[in-house]
C-alpha positions as MATLAB code, in Angstrom:
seq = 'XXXXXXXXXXXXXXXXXXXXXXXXXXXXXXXXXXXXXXXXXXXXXXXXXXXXXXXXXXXXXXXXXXXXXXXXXXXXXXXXXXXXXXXXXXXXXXXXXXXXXXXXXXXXXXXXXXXXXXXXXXXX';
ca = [
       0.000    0.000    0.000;
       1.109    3.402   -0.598;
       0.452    6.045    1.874;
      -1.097    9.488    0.584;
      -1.642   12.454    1.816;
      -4.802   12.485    4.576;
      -8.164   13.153    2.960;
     -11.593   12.337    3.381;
     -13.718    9.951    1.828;
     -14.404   10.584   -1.543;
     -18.366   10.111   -2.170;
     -17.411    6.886   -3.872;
     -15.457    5.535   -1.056;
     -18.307    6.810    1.387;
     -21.139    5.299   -0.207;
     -19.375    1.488   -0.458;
     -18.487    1.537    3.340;
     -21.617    3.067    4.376;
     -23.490   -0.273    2.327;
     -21.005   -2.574    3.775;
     -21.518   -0.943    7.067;
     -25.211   -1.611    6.901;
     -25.381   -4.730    7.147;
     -26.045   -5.389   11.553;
     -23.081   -7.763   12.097;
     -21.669   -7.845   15.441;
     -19.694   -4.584   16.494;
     -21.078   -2.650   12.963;
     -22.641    0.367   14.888;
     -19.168    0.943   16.427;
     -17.905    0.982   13.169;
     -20.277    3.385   11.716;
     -20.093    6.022   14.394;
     -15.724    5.836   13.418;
     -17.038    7.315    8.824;
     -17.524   10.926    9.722;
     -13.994   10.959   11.187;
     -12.076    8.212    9.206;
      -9.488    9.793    6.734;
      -8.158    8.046    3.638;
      -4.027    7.212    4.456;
      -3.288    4.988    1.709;
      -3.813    3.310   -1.933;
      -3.307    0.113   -3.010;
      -0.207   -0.220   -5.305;
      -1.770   -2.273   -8.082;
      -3.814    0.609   -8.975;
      -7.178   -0.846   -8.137;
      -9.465    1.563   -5.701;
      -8.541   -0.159   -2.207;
      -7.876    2.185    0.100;
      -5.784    2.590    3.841;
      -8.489    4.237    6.331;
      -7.144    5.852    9.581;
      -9.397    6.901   12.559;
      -8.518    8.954   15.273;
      -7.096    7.518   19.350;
      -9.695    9.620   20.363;
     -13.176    7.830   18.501;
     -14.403    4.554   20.553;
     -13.069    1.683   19.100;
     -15.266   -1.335   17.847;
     -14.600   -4.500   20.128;
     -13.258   -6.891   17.329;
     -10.747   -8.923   16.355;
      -7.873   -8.009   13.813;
      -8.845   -8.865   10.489;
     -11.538   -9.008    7.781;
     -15.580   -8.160    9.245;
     -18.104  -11.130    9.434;
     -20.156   -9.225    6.015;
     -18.884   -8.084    2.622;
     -20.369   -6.692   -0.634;
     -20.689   -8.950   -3.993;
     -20.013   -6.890   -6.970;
     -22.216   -8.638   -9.855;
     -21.000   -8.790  -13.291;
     -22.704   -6.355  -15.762;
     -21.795   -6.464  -19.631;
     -17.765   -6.777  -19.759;
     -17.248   -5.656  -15.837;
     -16.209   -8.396  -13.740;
     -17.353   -9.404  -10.545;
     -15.904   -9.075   -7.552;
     -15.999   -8.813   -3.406;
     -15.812   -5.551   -0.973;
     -13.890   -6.475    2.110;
     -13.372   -4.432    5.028;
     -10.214   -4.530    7.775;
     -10.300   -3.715   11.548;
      -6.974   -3.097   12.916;
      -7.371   -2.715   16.853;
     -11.085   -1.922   17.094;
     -11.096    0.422   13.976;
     -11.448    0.828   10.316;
      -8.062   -0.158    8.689;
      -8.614   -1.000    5.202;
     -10.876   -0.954    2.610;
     -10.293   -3.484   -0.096;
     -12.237   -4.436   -4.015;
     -11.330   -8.052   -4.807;
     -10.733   -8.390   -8.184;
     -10.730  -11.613  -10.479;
      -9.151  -10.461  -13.814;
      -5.408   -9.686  -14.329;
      -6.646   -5.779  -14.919;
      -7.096   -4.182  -11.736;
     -10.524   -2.056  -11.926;
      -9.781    2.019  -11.843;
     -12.804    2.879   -9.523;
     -15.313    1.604   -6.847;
     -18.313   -0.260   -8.992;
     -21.354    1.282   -8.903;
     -23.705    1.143   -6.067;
     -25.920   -0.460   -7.813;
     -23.729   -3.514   -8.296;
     -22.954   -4.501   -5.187;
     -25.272   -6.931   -3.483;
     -24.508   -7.657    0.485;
     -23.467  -10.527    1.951;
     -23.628  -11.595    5.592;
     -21.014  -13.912    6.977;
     -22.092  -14.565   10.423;
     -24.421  -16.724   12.092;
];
């Protein structure tokens, strides 16, 4: 990952965490109160749209594990775009990073639209 300068969400960015967000998996209210003051940090280096998310000490963190959240987004396939998942990181108790899984050897240059992406639960 490359590291950028500190931003906000684009719209884009915003809308595909708020949908992933959502979803009432264990621990996701935590996680939404953290989007009004989460700041993009980073890119991925393949030049897909994944991006690095840092949230301040100060907002309460969520009370889960390292790692990938029990819910993601499907991306369906429409004409010659090619499906995909939306996976989201916690990195002590807050949003880390935001990732598009890709199955092609061309990364995609943006976030699909919302329209596209169909969630998924993953927990009980």
């Amino acid at each position: 990952m490359a590291s950028v300068e500190a931003r906000s969400l684009a719209t884009e960015e915003r809308a595909v965490l708020d949908l992933l967000l959502a979803l009432d998996f264990p621990e996701a209210s935590a996680l939404r109160h953290q989007v009004d003051k989460a700041e993009v940090v980073g890119r991925c280096d393949c030049g897909c749209p994944s991006i690095g998310i840092s949230v301040p000490e100060a907002v309460p963190s969520a009370a889960l594990p390292d790692g990938v959240v029990p819910a993601e987004l499907r991306v369906t396939s429409v004409d010659d775009e090619p499906e995909g998942d939306v996976i989201l990181f916690v990195r002590n108790g807050r949003l880390d990073y935001l990732e598009y899984v890709f199955y092609t050897d061309d990364p995609p240059p943006a976030w699909p639209n919302i329209s596209r992406l169909r969630p998924f639960p993953m927990w009980p």
